[in-house]
Phi, psi and omega in degrees: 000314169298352205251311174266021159267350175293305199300346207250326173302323146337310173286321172278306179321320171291293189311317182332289206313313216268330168290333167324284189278276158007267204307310176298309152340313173269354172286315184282357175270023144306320195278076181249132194272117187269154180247118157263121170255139175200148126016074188342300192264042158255357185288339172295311182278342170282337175300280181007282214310309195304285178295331200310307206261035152269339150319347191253004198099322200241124171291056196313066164312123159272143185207102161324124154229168169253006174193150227273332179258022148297305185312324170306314177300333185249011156274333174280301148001311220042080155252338192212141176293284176236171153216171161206099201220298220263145166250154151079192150333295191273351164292308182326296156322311179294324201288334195273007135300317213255331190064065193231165181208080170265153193204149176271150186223008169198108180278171195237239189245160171285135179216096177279143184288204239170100171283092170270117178220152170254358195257287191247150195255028188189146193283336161323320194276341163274136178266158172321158183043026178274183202240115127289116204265171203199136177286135218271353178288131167349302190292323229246318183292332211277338156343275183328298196316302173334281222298319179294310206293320189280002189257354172094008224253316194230177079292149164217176214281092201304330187302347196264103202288295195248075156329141164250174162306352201275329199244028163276117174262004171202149182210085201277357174262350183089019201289177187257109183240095200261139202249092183264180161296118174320330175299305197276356163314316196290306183300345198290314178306342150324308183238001169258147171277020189184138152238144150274071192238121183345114190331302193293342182292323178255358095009289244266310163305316183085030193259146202293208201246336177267023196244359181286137173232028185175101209265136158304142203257165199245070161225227200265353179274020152227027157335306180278345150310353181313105213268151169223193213238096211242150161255187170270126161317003181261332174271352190305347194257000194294106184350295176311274157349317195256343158294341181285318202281329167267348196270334186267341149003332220258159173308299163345303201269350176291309187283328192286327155292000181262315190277332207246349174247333161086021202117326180314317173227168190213152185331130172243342194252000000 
């Protein structure tokens, strides 16, 4: 009797460590930490998301950029995980520049762009030779371009898909259409009678909904503006990933975009 209470103490003594290690192993693959890249004034709609799924296990880093052609880079990088910045046309674009292969795994929101002045309340009211400024990355200028032509302001070259100032065949006020880093439109309005400018940028400036004087329209030719939730294609299928993609889903993440955006962008998926 005594001989198989040794043996068996033994045995539990061998078993401990290896039950140990077992256990520690599933705790730390539960936990698991995501890099979300987005956009500084999106961190109001993402911290909610960010503790919801920490209840869950998954660790959100949230990591802030300031201009459109980072995120892409640090995602490709893996510096980053997801990101959620971009619609779309312009993941589309990158890839075909970069020869990159990010895919969306979510849709977010509509974020129409926004003809902004502080000199005038009406797109009437620009004179010849005023200055409009345009955000200067490919996709968002020949965007911008659209957004002038329907405001009645330009034409442009309909064959050419993403216009420059290069492809306006007509500008009857003479204006001045000047192309900046998309980050810096809002300041642009200090010395242009107009900005064209990006939801999160004018979000982000505070500038108010009565400085708009001309809105982008919401039908299926702004489909590929639709903004996501974007990976590396090696990642699309990843568990985790697509629980971030339901948790930001949600009503919840609906009322914090009504409240903190006012209307700018609205539920896309």
């Amino acid at each position: 009797m005594k001989k198989s209470f040794k043996h068996f103490s033994w045995l539990l003594l061998l078993l401990i460590p290896l039950l140990i290690v077992s256990g520690c192993g599933k705790s730390s693959s539960s936990n698991k930490t995501v890099k979300v890249g987005i956009m500084g004034s999106d961190e109001k709609i993402w911290k909610p998301i960010q503790t919801k799924l920490k209840k869950d296990g998954i660790n959100i880093k949230l990591v802030t950029f300031t201009d459109y052609n980072q995120p892409n880079a640090a995602l490709t990088n893996h510096e980053i995980d997801l990101n959620s910045f971009q619609h779309t046309f312009f993941m589309d674009q990158w890839n075909k520049a970069h020869k990159t292969d990010i895919v969306s795994i979510g849709k977010t929101v509509r974020a129409p762009l926004r003809l902004y002045s502080k000199k005038v309340k009406s797109v009437s009211a620009i004179k010849k030779g005023d200055q409009i400024t345009i955000p200067n990355d490919s996709t968002n200028e020949g965007r911008a371009l659209h957004l002038l032509q329907s405001a009645g302001l330009i034409k442009v070259d309909s064959k050419v898909k993403l216009p420059t100032p290069k492809n306006i065949t007509q500008n009857k006020l003479n204006l001045k259409i000047t192309a900046v880093d998309a980050a810096q439109t809002p300041r642009s309005l200090t010395d242009a009678t107009g900005a064209v400018i990006n939801n999160e940028f004018a979000a982000e400036a505070k500038l108010p909904n009565n400085e708009t004087i001309f809105k982008e329209k919401i039908n299926k030719a702004s489909i590929p503006y639709i903004n996501i939730i974007a990976t590396n294609k090696s990642d699309k299928n990843n568990k985790t990933y697509k629980k971030i993609v339901k948790a930001y889903q949600t009503e919840a993440t609906k009322k914090l975009l009504k409240k903190y955006y006012h209307g700018l962008t609205i539920p896309a998926w």
